[in-house]
N, C-alpha and C positions, 0 to 999 in steps of 0.2 A: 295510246297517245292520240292524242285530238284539242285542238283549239279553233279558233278563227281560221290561222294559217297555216296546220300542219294535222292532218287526216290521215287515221291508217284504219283500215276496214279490214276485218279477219277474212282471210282466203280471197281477196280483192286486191289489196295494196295497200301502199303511204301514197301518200299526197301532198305537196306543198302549194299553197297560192303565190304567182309569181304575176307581175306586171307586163302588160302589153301592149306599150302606146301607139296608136293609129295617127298619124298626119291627116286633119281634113281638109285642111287649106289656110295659106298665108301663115299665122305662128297657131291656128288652133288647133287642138289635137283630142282626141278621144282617149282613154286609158281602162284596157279593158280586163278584169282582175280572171286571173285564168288557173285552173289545176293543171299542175305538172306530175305525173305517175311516176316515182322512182321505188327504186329498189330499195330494200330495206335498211341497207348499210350507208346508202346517199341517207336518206330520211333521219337515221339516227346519229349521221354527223353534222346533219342541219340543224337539228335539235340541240345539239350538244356547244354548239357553235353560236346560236342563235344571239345570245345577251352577252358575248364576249367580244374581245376587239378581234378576236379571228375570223367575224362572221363577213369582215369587210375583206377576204379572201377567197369567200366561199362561191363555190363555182359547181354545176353540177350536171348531169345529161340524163333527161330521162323523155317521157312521152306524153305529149299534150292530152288531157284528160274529159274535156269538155270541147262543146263543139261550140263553134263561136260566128254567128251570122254575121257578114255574110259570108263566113269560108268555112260553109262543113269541111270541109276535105281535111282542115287539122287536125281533126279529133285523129287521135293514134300516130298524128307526124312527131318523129324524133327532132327534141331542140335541147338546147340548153339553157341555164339559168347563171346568171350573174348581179353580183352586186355592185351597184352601181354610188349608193350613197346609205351610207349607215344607221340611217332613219329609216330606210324605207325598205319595203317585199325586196324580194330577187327580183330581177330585169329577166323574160323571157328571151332567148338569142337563136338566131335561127341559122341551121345548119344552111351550108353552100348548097347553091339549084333548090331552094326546097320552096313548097309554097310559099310559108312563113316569110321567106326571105324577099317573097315578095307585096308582101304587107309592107305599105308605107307609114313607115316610123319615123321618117326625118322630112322636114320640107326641103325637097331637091332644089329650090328655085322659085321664081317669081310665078305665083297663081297656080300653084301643083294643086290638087283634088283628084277624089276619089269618084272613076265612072260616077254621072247623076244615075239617081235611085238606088246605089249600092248599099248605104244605109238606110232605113227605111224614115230613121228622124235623128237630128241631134239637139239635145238640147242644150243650148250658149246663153248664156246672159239672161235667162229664164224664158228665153220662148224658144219654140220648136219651130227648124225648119225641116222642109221636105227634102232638099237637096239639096248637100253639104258644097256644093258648088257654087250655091248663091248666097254664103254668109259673108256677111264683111262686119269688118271692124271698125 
């Protein structure tokens, strides 16, 4: 089994691509496409699921599969996966206390951002900046 978004490697695992959007500040945000390692029986009801109306139920728990700058520390964190709108990947979900949970996904408020330098550049509107702290709209 393999496409785009659904990877199974002999004596390694499945893998699904799930979505993971960062808040950089004010309504802009990153969205960073991530492997989730599930088990074989998740993978083959994602599969099974996928092009049907029941994939807008589909819900799953396995193991973040890629490391993702700036937080090595996820590769191997247990999260979940959900659907969030019918067009689109699963939504990666992050367990209670976990780092994940501490990735900012939603703007909390007025001028939230992410430590300056934690991403090294982002690109908005076709230029790059240095520190996602100093982009405005």
């Amino acid at each position: 089994m393999g496409n785009s978004d659904f990877q199974r490697i002999e004596g390694v695992g499945g893998f699904l691509r799930c979505l993971m959007p960062v808040h950089v500040t004010g309504s802009a945000s990153v969205t960073y496409s991530v492997w989730l390692k599930l088990d074989d029986e998740q993978l083959r009801h994602a599969n099974a699921v996928w092009t049907t109306p029941e994939y807008t139920d589909l819900t799953l728990r396995g193991e973040v599969a890629n490391a993702i700058k700036p937080w090595p520390g996820l590769l191997g964190e247990i999260a979940g996966a959900e659907v969030r709108d019918a067009g689109t990947l699963p939504y990666l979900v992050a367990e209670r206390n976990s780092l994940l949970s501490q990735v900012p996904s939603k703007s909390p408020g007025e001028r939230p951002c992410l430590p300056p330098g934690l991403l090294p550049f982002v690109n908005l509107s076709g230029r790059f900046v240095p520190d996602p702290c100093q982009i405005t709209r």
